[in-house]
N, C-alpha and C positions, 0 to 999 in steps of 0.2 A: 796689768792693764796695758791693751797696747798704743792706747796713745800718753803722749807725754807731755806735761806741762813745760811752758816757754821758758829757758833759761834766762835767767835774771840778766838783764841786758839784750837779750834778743825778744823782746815781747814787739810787738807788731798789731796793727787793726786788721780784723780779717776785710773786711769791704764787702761790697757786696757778692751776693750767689755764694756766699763761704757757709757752714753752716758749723757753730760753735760750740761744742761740748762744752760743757760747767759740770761743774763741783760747789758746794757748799757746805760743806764739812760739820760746819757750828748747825746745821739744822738738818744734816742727813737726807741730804736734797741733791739729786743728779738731774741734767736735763739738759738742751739743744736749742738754741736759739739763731734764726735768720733772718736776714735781710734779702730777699729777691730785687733784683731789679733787670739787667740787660737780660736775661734770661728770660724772665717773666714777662717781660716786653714782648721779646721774640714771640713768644708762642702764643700771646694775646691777638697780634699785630697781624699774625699770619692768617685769623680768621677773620679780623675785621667784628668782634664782638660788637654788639650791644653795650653801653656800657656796664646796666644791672648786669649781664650775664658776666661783663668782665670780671667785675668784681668778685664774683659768686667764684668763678673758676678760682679766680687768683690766689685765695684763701683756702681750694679742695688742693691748689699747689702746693701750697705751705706746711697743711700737713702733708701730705704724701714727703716733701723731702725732710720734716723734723722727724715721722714716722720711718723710713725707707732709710734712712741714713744712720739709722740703731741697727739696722742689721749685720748680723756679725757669718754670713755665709751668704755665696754666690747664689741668688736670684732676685726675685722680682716681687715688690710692695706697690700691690694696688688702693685704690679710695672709689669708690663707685656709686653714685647714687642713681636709684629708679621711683618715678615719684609720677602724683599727677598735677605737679604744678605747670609755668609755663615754661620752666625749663626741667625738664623732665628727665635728663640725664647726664651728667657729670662722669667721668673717667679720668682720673690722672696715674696715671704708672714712675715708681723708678726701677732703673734696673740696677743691679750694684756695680761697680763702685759710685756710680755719678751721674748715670743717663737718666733724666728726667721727661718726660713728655705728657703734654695733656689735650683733651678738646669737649666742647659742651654742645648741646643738642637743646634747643629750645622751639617754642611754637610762635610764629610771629606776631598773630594775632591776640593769640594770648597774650605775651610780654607788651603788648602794648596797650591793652585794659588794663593792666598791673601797673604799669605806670604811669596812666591817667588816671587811677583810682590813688597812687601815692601809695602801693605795696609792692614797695619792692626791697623790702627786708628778707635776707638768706633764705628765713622759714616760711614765706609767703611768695617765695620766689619755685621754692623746691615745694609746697601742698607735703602731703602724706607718700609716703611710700619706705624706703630701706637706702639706709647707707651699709655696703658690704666692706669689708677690711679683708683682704687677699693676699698671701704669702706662699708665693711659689718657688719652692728651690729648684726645680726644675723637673724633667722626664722620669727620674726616677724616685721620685717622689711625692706622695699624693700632695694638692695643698690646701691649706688650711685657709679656711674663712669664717670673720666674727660679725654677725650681720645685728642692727641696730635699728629701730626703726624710727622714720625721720617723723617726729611726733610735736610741733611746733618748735624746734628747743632749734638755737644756733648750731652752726658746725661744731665750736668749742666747745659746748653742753654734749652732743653728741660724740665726739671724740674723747668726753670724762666718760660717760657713760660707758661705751668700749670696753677703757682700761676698768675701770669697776666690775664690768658683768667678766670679763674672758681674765683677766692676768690679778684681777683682788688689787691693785699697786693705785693708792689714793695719787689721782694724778688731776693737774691744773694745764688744761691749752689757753694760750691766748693768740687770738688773729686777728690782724687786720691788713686792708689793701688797698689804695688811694689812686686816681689818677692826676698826674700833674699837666699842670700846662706851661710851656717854657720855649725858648728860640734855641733852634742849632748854629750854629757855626754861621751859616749863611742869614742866617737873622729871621730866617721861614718858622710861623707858628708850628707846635709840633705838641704832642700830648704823648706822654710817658706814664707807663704803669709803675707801682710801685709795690712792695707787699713784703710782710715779715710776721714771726710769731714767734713765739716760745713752749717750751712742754716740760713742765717742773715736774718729780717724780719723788716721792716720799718711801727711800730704803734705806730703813735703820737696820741694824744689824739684828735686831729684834723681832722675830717678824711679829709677835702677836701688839708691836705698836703700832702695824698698819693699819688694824679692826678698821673699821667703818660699820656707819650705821647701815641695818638692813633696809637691801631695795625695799618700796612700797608694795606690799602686797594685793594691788589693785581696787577697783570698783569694790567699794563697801569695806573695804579692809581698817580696823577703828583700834585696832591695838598699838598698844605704846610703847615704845622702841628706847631704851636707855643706852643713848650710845656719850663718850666722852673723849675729844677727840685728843689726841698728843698734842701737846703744846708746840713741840717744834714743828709739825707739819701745817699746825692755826696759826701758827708768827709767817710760816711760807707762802699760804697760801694766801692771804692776808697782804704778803706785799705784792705778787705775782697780781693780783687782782686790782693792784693801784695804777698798772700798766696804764696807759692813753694810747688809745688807737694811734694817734699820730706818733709815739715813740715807736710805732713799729714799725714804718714807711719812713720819718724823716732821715734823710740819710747822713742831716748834720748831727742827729745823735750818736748812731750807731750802735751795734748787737753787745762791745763788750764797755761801751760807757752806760748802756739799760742796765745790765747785767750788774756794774759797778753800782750805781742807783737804786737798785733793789736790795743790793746783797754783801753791799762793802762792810757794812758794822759786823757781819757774820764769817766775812773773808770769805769770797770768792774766788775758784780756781778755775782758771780757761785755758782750754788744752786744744793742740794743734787745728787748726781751723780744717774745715773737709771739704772743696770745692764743687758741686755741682754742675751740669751744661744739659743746654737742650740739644737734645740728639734725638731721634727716632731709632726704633730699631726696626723698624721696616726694611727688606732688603728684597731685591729682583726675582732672589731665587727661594724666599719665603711664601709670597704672591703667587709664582709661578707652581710652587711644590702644591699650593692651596687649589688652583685653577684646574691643575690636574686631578684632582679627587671630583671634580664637577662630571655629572651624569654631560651624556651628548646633547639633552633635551636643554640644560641649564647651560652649554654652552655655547647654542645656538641661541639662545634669548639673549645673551651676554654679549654678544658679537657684531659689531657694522661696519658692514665693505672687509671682512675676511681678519677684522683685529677687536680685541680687544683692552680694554683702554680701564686700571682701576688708580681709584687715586685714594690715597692713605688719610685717611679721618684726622690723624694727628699733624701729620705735619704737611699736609696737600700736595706730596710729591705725587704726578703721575706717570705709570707705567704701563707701558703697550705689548702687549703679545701678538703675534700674528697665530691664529688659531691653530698651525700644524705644532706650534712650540706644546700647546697643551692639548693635544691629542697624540692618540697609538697613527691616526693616519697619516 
């Protein structure tokens, strides 16, 4: 295993933006737990959300980095939803080791019947459509996608499901994400986001004590399924489920006293914390290599006063070309 548990005497709180591998040995339970906060701030802040929309992102954050940050090879873990609620599309990316970015797409109008009607729950936020799970190693390699479809159920329900349909591995997400309200330094009101989750994964050495019970075989399906589940992954999942939304955000609990809290009677093992940031990977000459594949027709419609001007969905940098940059003339 390459990472290593804290030698005795050097154990430490990861804080926040760390994201924390566990161990639970007594119940054959691996899994990742984090605390977002200056990070998840950043990239909230930088669009000025809504708050329903806040929220909704803050949690497609959470997993992207307890998902993104199990990858064990250089590229990139996407979470993607396309829906016809009023927030209609969701995009969060990591790239590996650590670069995290996200941004959401919502209807104005719409999110504002939503909540004057007092619906603005995840799955009534997002209506019907697909959450896609994306795994790109890169140029030389096709990449793999596990698409889900968003069928009233939470992120967390859609995120078991996932692991259920594509990898068989009985698995438990919990998410949640808060905004606070607090003075800075200068004593000026200020609102802070907050957000953390957990993703417990049930691998005994055995594998036929993963079984699960078979999915539903849909509309009119009346047969009777005898499924019996392992007792150590009903004692895990059972405590993972005692979670409180606000132990996921309070930041006077923290990732390895939850952690402690759930899992101490069974001895719990938390190994080197893995730091996340928000970064973009947008770059001058990514934009630029893009603009160059534009027909002459698309970049004369692109163009005012002889430049062109794009600004990055994720993190609203803008960049200007002067149109000889992206042409043969």
């Amino acid at each position: 295993m390459a990472e290593s548990a804290a030698s005795l005497g050097q154990f430490d709180f990861a804080g926040d933006d760390h994201v924390v591998p566990f161990q639970v040995e007594g119940l054959d339970v691996r899994g990742r737990a984090v605390q977002l906060g200056p990070l998840l701030d950043a990239i909230l802040a930088r669009h000025n959300y809504p708050a329903p929309v806040a929220r909704l992102l803050a949690e497609a954050v959470v997993l992207t980095v307890l998902l993104g940050t199990s990858l064990k090879f250089e590229g990139k873990f996407t979470v993607q939803t396309k829906s016809d609620g009023p927030v209609d599309l969701l995009v969060a990316d990591f790239s590996t080791p650590e670069n995290v970015r996200a941004y959401a797409r919502f209807d104005d109008e719409a999110l504002g019947e939503a909540v004057a009607a007092g619906k603005t729950e995840p799955e009534q936020l997002l209506g019907k459509g697909v959450l896609a799970f994306t795994i790109d190693q890169g140029r030389f390699s096709q990449p793999y996608q596990g698409i889900v479809a968003l069928d009233g159920a939470s992120l967390e329900e859609i995120a078991g499901t996932y692991f259920r349909q594509s990898e068989q591995i009985p698995t438990r997400v919990r998410l949640g994400a808060a905004e606070l309200f607090d003075r800075d330094e200068a004593g000026k009101p200020r609102r802070r986001w907050r957000a953390g989750g957990l993703v417990a994964q049930f691998l005994p050495e055995a594998p036929e004590r993963m079984r699960q019970p078979d999915l539903h075989g849909g509309d009119g399906d009346t047969s009777v399924r005898e499924h019996v589940e392992d007792d150590a992954w009903a004692e895990a999942r059972t405590l993972v489920e005692t979670i409180d939304a606000d132990e996921l955000t309070d930041p006077q609990v923290g990732t390895e006293r939850l952690l402690y809290r759930l899992f101490h009677e069974r001895g719990v093992r938390v190994y080197e914390p893995k730091a996340v940031f928000d970064r973009c990977t947008c770059s001058r000459d990514k934009l630029k290599s893009v603009l160059q594949g534009f027909s002459a027709e698309e970049i004369e419609a692109s163009q005012e006063n002889g430049e062109i001007a794009v600004t990055c969905e994720f993190c609203s940098t803008t960049y200007r070309f002067e149109v000889s940059e992206v042409t043969d003339a």
